[in-house]
C-alpha positions in Angstrom: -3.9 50.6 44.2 -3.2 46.9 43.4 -0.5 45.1 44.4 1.5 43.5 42.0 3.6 40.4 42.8 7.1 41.2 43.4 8.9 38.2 41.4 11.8 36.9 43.3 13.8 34.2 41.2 14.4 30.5 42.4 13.3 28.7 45.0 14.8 28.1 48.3 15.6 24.7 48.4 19.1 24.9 50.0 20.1 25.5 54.3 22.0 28.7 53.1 19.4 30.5 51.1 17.2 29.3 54.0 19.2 30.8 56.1 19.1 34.1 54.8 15.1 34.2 54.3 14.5 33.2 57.5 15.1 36.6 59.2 12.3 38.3 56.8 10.4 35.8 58.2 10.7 36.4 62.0 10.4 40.2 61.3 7.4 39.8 59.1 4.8 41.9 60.9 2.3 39.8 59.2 2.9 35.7 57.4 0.6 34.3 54.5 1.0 30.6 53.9 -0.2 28.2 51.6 0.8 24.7 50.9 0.7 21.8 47.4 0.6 18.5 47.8 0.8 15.8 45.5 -2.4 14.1 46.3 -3.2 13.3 42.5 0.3 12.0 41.5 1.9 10.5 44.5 0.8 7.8 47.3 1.1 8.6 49.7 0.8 12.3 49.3 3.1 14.6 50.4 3.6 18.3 51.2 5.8 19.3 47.4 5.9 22.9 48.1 5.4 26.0 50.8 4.4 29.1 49.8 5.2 31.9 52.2 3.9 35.8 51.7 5.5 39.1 53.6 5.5 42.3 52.9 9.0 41.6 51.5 7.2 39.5 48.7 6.5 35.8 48.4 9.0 33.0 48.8 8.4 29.6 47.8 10.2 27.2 50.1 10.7 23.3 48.8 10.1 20.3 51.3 11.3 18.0 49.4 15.1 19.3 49.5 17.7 18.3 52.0 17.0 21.1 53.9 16.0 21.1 57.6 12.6 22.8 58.1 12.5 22.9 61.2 14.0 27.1 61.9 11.5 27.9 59.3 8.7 25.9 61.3 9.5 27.8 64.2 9.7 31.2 63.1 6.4 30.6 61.6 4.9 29.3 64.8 5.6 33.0 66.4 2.8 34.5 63.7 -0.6 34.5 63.4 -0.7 32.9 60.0 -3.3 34.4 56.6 -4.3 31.3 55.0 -7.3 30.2 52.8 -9.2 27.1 53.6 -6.6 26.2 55.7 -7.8 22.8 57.3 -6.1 20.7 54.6 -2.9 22.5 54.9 -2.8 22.3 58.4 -3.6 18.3 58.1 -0.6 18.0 56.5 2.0 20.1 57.8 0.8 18.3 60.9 1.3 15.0 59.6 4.3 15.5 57.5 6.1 18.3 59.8 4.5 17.7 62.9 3.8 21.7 62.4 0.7 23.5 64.5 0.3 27.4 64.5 -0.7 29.1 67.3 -3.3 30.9 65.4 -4.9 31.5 61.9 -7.0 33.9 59.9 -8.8 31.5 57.6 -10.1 33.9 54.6 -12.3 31.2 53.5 -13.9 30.8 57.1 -13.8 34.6 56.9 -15.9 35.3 54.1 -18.4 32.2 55.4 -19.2 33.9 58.1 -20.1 36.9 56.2 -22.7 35.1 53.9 -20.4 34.9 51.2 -21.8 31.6 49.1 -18.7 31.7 46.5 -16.0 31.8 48.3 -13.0 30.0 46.5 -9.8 32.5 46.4 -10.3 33.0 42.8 -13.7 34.0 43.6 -12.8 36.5 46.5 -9.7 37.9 44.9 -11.9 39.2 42.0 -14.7 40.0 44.3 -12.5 41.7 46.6 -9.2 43.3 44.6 -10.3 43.0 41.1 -7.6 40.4 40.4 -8.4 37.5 38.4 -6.4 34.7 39.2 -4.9 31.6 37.2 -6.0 27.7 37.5 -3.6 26.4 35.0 -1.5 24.7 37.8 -4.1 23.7 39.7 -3.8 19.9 39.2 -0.3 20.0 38.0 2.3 17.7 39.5 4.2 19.7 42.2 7.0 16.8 43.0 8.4 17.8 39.4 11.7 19.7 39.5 12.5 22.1 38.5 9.1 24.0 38.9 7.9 25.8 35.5 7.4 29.4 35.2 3.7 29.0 35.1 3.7 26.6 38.2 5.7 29.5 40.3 3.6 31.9 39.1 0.6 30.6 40.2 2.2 29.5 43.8 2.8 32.7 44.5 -0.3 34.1 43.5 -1.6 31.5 46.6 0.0 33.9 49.0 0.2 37.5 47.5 -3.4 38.7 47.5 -3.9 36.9 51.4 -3.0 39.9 53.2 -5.2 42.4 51.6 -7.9 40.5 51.5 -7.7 39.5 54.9 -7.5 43.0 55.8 -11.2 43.5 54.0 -12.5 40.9 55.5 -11.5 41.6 58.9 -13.0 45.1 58.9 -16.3 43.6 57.5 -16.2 40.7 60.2 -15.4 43.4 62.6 -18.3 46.1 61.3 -20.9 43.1 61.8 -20.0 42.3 64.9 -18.4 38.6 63.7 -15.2 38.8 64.5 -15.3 36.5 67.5 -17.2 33.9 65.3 -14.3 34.1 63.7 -11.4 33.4 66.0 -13.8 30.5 67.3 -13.5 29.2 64.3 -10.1 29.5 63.7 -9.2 28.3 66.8 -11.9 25.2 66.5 -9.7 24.5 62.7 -6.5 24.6 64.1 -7.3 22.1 67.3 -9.0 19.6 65.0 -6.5 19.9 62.5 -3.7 19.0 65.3 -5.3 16.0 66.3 -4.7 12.8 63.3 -7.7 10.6 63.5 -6.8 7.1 63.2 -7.6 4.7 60.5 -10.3 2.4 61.6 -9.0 -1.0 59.8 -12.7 -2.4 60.3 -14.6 0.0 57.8 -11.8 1.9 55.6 -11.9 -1.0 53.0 -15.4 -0.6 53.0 -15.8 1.4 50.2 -18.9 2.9 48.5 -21.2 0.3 46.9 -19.5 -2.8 49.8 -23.3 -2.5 51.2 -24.9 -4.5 48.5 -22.5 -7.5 48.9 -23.0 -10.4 50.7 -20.6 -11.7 53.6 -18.5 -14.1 51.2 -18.1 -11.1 48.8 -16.8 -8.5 51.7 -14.3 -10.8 52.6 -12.5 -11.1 48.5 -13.1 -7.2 48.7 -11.3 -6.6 52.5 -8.3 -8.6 50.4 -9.0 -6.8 47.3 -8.3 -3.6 49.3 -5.4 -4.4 51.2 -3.7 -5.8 47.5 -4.3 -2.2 46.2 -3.0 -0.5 49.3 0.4 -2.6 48.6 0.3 -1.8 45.0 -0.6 2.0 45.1 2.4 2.1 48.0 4.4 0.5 45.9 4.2 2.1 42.4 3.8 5.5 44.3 0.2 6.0 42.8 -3.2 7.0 44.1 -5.5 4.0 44.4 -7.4 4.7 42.2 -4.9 4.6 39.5 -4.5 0.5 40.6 -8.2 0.0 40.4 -11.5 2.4 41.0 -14.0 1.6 43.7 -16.6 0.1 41.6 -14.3 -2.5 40.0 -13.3 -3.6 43.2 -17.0 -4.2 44.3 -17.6 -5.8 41.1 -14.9 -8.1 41.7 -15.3 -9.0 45.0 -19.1 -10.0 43.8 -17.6 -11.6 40.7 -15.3 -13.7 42.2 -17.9 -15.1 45.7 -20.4 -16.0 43.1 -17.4 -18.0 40.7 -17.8 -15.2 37.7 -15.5 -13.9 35.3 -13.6 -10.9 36.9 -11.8 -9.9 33.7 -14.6 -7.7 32.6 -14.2 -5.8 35.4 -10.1 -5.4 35.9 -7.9 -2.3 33.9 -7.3 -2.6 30.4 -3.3 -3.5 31.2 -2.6 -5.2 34.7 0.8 -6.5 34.3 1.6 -10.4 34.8 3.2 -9.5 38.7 0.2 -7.5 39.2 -2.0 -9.9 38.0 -0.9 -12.8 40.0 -0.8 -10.6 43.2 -4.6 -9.6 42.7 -5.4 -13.5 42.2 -3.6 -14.2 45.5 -5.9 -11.6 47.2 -9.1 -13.2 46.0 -7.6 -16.7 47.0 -7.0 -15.6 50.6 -10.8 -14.2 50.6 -12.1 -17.0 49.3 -10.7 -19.5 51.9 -11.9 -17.8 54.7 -13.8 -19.9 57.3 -17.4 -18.0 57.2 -17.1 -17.9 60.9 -14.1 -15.1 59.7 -16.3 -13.4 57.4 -16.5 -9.6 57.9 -19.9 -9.0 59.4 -23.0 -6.9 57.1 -23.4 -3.7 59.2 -26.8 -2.8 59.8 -27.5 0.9 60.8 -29.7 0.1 63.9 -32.4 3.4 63.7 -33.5 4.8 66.4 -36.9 6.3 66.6 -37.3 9.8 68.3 -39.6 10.5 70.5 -42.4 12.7 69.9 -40.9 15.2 72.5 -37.6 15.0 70.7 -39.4 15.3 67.2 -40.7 18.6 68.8 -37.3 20.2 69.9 -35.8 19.4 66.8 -38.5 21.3 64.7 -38.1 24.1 67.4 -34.6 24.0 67.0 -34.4 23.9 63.4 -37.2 26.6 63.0 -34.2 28.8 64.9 -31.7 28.1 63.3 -33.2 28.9 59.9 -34.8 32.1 61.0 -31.1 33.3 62.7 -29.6 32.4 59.2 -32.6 34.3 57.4 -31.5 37.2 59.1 -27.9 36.9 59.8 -27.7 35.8 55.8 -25.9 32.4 57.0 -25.6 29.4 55.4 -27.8 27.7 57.9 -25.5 25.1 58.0 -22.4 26.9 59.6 -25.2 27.4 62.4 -25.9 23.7 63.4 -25.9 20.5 60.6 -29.4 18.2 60.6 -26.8 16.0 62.4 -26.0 18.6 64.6 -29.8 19.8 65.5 -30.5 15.9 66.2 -28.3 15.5 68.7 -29.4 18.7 70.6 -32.9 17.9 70.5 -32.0 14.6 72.4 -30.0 16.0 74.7 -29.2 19.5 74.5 -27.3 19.8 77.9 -24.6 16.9 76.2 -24.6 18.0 73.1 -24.7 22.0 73.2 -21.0 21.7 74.6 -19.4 20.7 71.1 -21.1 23.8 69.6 -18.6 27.2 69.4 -20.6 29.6 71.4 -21.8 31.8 69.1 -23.4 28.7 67.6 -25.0 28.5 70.7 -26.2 31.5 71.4 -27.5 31.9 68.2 -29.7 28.6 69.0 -30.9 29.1 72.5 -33.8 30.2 73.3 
């Protein structure tokens, strides 16, 4: 028998509705969660909305009220949380809530490991329960307020078919023998998840299509980033919205080589704007070439004949385990992954989860 979602009004956006949810949640004998952000309307993004499933229905709980998260945060850190694909989620409760379970069960990771190729949750819902679920919302705004019916609707549906399709995908992991893959995995999400890497203020401008300019040009577009940075801050708007990647290669080159840049600027840049952007490629320009960012040259390294060996070896492995485990060889070991171990397998074998391992030694 299906479930159907059980349709509780409203949203709880307030300390004393909060207050009285919260006990369902610290009885719950099992927690789905799923999160939206506003990653498409907003920069920078934020989390806009929790979505939280029991068996006494699903809740949806808004962050961006004057509420104080953090009894909820805690009475969810008690459970062993069902949530899809959760390593963006997790990246941002983490960031914005400084929230880390103590363990998961990832229903994308989940059907991975079971050779599933299609494994979005629309795809395993109908797969799995027969259910066929909505993407209307998908890229909607989820700052607005009030939500819309639709956009409720389909946050719940996020949460409501987790548990019962968790609870298939468990017995399969179980019946092949993958369930430890599994909590590796988990585990392995939730640890990188918990740990913010750090910008690194020497490449993050460089976008895609930097490597064909020249030093000169580098320097306008290291400005030319940090101007839309400011401006996408400012007007609370992805950066791409202030200007795409390619026009800011093409005005970088533009401007070191004394071109016109308006062919390559947005249809309507405001006078501020404008002036701003011509401040950037000012600063740039005056740089001392001493100041210049550097070109970065990728510096190859050869193998060795001996390495070029192992790594066949190691790859013919991997590829026949996945052949007969019906893997994506991939979740195995990367080409990456297999290059490092050929050059040093005692170094690199530690970073593997063990089943990874096993399934590659000899």
């Amino acid at each position: 028998m299906l479930l159907q979602p059980r349709y509780i009004p409203g949203v709880v956006d307030t300390e004393e509705k909060l207050a009285v949810y919260l006990p369902q949640v610290r009885q719950a004998k099992w927690v789905a969660v799923d999160t939206e952000a506003d990653s498409l309307h907003a920069y920078p993004e934020k989390v806009c909305l929790i979505q939280i499933g029991t068996v006494s229905g699903d809740r949806l709980i808004d962050p961006l009220a004057s509420i104080d998260l953090t009894p909820l945060l805690e009475a969810l850190s008690g459970h062993e949380l069902i949530m899809h694909g959760a390593d963006y989620d997790l990246r941002l409760l983490r960031k914005h809530h400084d929230f880390v379970p103590k363990a998961i069960f990832d229903t994308m990771l989940a059907a991975r490991l079971l050779g599933v190729r299609q494994f979005s949750l629309g795809d395993l819902v109908l797969r799995h329960i027969g259910v066929k679920l909505e993407k209307g919302s998908q890229k909607a705004n989820w700052a607005l307020r009030p939500l819309t019916e639709r956009m409720e609707r389909y946050a719940r549906h996020d949460t409501h078919y987790l548990k019962p399709l968790a609870d298939r995908l468990r017995s399969e992991l179980k019946a092949r023998g993958r369930l430890g893959w599994h909590r590796e995995a988990c585990a392995k999400v939730i640890a990188d998840s918990s740990c913010p890497r750090a910008a690194d203020m020497d490449s993050v401008w460089r976008v895609k299509g930097s490597h064909l300019l020249g030093r000169p040009a580098l320097a306008v577009l290291r400005e030319l980033w940090q101007w839309r940075e400011t401006e996408a801050i400012a007007a609370n708007r992805p950066p791409f919205f202030i200007m795409t990647h390619p026009n800011l290669v093409e005005v970088a080159a533009a401007a070191a080589t004394a071109r016109p840049i308006e062919p390559f600027l947005p249809r309507h840049v405001s006078e501020r704007r404008r002036r701003a952007l011509m401040k950037a490629i000012a600063r740039g320009l005056h740089l001392r070439p001493e100041h210049h960012p550097p070109i970065l040259r990728t510096i190859g390294r050869r193998p060795s004949e001996e390495e070029k060996r192992r790594y066949l070896e190691l790859k013919r492995r991997r590829d026949a385990r996945a052949l007969e485990l019906d893997l994506d060889p991939t979740l195995i070991a990367s080409h990456a992954t297999l290059s490092d171990l050929a050059r040093d397998w005692e170094k690199y074998s530690s970073q593997l989860m063990s089943w990874q391992r096993h399934l590659l030694a000899a």
